[in-house]
Each structure stands twice: as C-alpha cells, then as structure tokens.
C-alpha positions in Angstrom: -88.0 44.8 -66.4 -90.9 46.1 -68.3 -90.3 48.6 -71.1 -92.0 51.6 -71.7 -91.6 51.5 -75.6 -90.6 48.5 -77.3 -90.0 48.7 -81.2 -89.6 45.4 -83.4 -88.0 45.3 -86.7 -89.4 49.3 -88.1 -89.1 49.7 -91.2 -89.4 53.2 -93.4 -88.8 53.7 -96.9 -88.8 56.9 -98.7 -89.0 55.6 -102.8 -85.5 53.6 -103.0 -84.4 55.0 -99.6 -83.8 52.9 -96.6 -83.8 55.4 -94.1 -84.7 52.3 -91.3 -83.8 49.0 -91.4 -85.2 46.4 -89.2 -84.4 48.6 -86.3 -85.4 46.8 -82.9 -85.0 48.0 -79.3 -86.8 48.8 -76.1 -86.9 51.3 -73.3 -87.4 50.8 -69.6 -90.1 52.0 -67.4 -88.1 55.0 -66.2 -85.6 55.0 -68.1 -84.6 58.2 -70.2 -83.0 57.1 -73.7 -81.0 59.0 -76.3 -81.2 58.3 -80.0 -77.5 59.4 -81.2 -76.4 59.0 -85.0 -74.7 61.1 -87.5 -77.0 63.2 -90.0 -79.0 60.9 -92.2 -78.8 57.6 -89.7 -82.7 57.6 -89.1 -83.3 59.5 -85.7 -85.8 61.6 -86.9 -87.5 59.3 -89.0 -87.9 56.6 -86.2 -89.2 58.8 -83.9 -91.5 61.0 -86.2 -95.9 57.6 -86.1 -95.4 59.5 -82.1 -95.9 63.4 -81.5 -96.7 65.6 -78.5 -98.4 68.5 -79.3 -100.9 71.1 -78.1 -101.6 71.7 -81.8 -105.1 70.4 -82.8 -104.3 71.8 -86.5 -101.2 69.9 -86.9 -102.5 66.6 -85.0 -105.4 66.6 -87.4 -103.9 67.3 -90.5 -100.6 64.4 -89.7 -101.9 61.7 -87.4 -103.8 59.0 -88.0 -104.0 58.0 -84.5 -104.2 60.0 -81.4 -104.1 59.1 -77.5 -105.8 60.9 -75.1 -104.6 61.4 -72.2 -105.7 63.0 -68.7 -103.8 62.5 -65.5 -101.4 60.2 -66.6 -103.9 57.6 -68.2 -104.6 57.3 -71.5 -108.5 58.2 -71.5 -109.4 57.9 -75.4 -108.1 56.8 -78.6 -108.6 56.9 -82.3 -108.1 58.9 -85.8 -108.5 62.6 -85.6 -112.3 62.0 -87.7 -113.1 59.1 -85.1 -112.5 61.1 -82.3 -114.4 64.3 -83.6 -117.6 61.8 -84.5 -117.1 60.4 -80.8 -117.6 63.8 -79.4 -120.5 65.6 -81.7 -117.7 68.0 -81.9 -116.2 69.7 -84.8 -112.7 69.9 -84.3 -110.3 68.2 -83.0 -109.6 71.7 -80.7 -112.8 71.2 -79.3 -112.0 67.1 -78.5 -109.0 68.6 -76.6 -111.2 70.6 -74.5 -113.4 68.1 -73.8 -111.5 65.7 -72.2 -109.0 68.5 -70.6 -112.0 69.9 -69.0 -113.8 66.6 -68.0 -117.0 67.4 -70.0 -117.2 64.1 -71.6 -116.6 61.7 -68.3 -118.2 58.8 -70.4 -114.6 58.8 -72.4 -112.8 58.1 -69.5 -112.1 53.9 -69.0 -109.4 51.9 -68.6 -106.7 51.7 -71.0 -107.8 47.9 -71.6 -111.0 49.1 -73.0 -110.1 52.2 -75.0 -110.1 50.0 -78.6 -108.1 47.8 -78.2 
C-alpha cells in the first residue's frame, strides 16, 4: 500500500520538554486517521510544520514552506518570501490569487519538478 503521509522518528522539544519522542507512523492513500491522546500526549504538536488555511497573513507570518495547490496537484512550492519574489507580487494574498486564478500558467509543472 502506498501511504499518504509517512512520518519517521519526529522529534519536538520545547526547552527541557519532550513533547514528541521519536514518533513514527504512516497513513494510507485513502485512509482517514485519528490522532487520540490524553491532554499533553503531543497531538497538537505533531500535527502543527502542516496547515490548511485561506489566511495569507497567518501563512506568511508561521510557515516556512508552503504548497500550492490547484486541482488536486501541487502546482508550486517554497517559503512565503520565495514565493512572493517568484511572482513580482507583494503578498503572499496576491500569490494565492495568482495561481487560483491561473494567471501565472508558467507555475504549473509536475510535482517532480516543483523543487525538489
């Protein structure tokens, strides 16, 4: 089976706390997958490097990658500042717009060649 996400040995750290250990698993194409754990086991934290947003403000100001995407293919990736430089744009708002509106066709290429 191939796996839509597949996580090996993640590791976070706040100061002295371990909030994940080593934590290793993977998720079928497919498949829908719960997290489930007591308050404090790590959920949040191992889920929090991937977010889904419509929020340009928040994307830019906590990511330091982004993934494009446009009918169900990734079309473009890179940091917020990457991106905006990619595009002559000025925002990442107007990056958004961009690609949802097709204006910058030249983004669009197979996942294999979106760097790396």
């Amino acid at each position: 089976m191939s796996h839509a996400i597949a996580v090996e040995n993640l590791v976070k750290r706040y100061g002295r706390v371990q909030a994940v250990d080593g934590l290793s698993f993977q998720v079928g194409r497919g498949t829908t997958c719960a997290l489930l754990g007591g308050n404090g086991a790590g959920k949040t934290t191992t889920l929090a490097i991937l977010l889904a947003s419509h929020n340009m403000v928040e994307v830019r100001r906590i990511c330091h990658q982004v993934l494009m995407m446009k009918t169900g293919r990734m079309v473009d990736r890179g940091s917020p500042p990457e991106l905006i430089a990619r595009y002559g744009r000025s925002s990442m708002e107007e990056v958004f717009l961009d690609v949802a509106r097709a204006e910058h066709r030249a983004a669009e290429v197979a996942v294999d060649e979106v760097h790396g």
